[in-house]
C-alpha positions in Angstrom: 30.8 2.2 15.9 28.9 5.2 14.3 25.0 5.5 15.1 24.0 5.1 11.1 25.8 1.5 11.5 24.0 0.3 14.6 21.1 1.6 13.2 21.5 -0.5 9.9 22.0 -3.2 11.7 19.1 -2.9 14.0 16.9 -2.9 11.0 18.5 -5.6 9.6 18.1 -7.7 12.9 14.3 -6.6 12.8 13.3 -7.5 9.7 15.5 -11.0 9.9 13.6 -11.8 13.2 10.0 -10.4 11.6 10.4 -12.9 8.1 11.5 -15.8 10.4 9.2 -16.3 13.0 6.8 -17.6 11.1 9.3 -20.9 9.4 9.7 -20.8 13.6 6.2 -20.8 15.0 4.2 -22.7 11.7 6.4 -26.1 10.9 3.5 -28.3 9.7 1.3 -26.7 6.7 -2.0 -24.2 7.8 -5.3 -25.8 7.2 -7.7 -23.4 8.6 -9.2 -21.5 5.9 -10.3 -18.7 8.3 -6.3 -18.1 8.9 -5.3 -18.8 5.6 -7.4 -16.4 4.1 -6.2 -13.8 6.8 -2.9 -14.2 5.9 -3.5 -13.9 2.3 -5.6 -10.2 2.8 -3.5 -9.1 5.4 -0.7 -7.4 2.6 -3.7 -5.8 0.7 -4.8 -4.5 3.8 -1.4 -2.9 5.3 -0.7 -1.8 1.9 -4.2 0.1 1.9 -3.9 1.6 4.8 -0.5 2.9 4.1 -1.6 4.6 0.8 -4.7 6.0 1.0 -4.3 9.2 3.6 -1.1 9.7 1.8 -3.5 9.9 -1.4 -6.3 12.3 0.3 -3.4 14.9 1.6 -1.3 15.0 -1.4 -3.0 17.4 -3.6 -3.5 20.8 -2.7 -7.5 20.9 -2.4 -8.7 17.6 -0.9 -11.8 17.5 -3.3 -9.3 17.4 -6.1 -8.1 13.9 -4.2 -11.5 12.6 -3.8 -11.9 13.1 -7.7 -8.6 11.3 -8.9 -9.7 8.4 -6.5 -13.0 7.9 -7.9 -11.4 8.0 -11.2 -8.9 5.3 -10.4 -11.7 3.4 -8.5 -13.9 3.5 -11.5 -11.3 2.5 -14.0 -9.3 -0.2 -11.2 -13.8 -1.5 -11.3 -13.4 -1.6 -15.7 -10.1 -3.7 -15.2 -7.9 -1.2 -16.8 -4.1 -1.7 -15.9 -2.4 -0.5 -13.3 -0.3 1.7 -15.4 -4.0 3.3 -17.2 -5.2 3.6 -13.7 -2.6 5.8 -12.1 -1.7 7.9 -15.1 -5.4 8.8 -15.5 -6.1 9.8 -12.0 -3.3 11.7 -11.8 -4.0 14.1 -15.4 -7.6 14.3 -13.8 -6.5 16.1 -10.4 -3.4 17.9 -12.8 -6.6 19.2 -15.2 -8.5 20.0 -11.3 -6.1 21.9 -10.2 -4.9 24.0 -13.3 -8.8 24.6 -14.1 -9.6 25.7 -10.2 
């Protein structure tokens, strides 16, 4: 059996085992709102830390970075879309970077 195989199928026995244990360990229905509302953050979270050092390393000056996310911030704070938000954050740190 090649390595890239076993690998696949490692990841695929991983993530099975990570999306059923909860079916396994919660049968009847939550009713703490301390855990529900834990559970319902805890994407946003993950998905927050994930992005944002990807977001401060990924231009080439890092006050160009902290410009494009005050940008998105203030527009994501206005209720813009998500599409308006990106797009415009990035143009500001293109217009940054081609002025500097």
């Amino acid at each position: 059996m090649s390595k890239r195989l076993v690998a696949v199928l490692l990841m695929a026995i991983v993530t099975y085992v990570i999306r059923s244990a909860p079916i396994a360990v919660f049968r009847r229905k939550i009713k703490s709102k301390f855990l529900k509302s834990f559970l319902f953050y805890i994407p946003f979270a993950v998905l927050g830390a994930m992005t944002f050092p990807s977001i401060l390393f990924s231009t080439s000056n890092i006050y160009f970075a902290i410009i494009g996310t005050v940008t998105a911030l203030i527009l994501a704070y206005y209720e813009k879309g998500l599409l308006t938000v990106a797009v415009s954050a990035v143009i500001v740190v293109y217009f940054c970077e081609s002025i500097f």
